[in-house]
C-alpha positions in Angstrom: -5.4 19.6 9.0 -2.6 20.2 6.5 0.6 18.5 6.2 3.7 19.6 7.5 6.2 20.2 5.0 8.2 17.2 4.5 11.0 15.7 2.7 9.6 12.5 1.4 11.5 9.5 3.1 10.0 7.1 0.3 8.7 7.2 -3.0 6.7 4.1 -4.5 5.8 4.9 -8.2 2.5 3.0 -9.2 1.9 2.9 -13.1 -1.5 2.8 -14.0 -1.9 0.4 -17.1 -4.4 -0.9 -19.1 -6.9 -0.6 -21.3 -11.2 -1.0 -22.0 -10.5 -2.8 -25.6 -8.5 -5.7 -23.5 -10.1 -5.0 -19.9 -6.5 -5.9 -18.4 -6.2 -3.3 -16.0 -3.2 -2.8 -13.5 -0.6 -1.4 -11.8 2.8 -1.3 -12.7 1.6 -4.0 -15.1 0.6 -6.4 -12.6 -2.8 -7.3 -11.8 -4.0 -7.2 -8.0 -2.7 -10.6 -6.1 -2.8 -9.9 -2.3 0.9 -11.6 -1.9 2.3 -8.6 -3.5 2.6 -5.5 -1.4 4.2 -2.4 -1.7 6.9 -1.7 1.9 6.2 1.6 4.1 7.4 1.8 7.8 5.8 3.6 10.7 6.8 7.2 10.6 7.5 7.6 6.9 6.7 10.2 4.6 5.7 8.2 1.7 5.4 10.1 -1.5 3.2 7.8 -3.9 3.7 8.6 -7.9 0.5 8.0 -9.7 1.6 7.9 -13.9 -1.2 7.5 -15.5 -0.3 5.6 -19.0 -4.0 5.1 -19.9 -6.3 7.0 -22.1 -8.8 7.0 -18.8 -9.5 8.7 -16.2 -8.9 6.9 -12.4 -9.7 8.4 -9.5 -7.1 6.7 -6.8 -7.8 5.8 -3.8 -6.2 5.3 -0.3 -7.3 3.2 2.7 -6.4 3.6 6.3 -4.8 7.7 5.9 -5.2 10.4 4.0 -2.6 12.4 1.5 -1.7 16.4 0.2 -0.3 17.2 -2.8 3.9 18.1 -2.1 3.8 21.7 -0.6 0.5 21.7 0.9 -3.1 21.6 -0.1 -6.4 19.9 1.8 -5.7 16.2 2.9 -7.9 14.2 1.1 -8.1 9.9 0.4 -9.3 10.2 -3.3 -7.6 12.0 -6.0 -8.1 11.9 -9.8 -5.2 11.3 -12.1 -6.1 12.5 -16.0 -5.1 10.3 -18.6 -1.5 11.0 -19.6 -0.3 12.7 -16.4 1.5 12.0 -13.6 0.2 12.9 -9.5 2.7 13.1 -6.9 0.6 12.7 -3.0 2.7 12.3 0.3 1.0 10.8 3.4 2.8 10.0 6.7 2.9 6.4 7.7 0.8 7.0 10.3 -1.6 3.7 10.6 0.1 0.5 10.3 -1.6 -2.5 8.7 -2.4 -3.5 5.2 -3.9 -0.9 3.3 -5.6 -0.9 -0.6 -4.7 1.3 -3.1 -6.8 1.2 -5.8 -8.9 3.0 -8.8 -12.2 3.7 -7.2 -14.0 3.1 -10.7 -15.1 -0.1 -9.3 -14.9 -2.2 -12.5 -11.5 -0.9 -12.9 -10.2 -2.2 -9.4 -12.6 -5.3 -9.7 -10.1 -6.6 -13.1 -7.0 -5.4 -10.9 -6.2 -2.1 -10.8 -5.4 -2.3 -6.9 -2.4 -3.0 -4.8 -1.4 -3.3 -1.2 0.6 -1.1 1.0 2.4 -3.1 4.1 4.2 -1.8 6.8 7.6 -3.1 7.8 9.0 -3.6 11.0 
């Protein structure tokens, strides 16, 4: 199932930061604590804005839905972003809850590189 096509309603930018000489991965500079969460509300389109400032690849994951590239494409939970480059994904806020975001090279989400998306009332 594709997408509709969809002005976004929110766009949450997540910087992906770090490096393997430190081992201080992140987003947005800030490594994973499960107080901090990123807002989405039922029924949103939420465009998330992977920028990938690292000289790594990370293949980013998505709990609890699954997202398109803007404009169409096959729904998937798991894209990779190159080192250097920037990913735009949309997904509907569809399943509320708490949901990880996070590099799915383990080691990399295991020093941080992971954050929450909560929905809002």
């Amino acid at each position: 199932m594709a997408l509709k096509d969809r002005r976004p309603d929110r766009t949450v930018t997540l910087r992906l930061t770090g490096s393997m000489s430190k081992y201080d991965w992140a987003i947005n500079g800030r490594r994973y604590a499960p107080s901090h969460r990123y807002p989405v509300r039922a029924g949103e389109r939420v465009r998330l804005v992977f920028v990938n400032d690292t000289t790594m690849w990370h293949p980013m994951h998505l709990h609890g839905h699954t997202f398109a590239l803007p404009g169409g494409g096959p729904r998937k939970d798991t894209a990779v972003v190159l080192p250097g480059k920037r990913l735009e994904v949309d997904f509907d806020a569809d399943n509320p809850g708490l949901w990880m975001v996070h590099c799915h090279n383990v080691y990399h989400a295991e020093s941080g590189m992971m954050t929450v998306l909560g929905y809002r009332r």
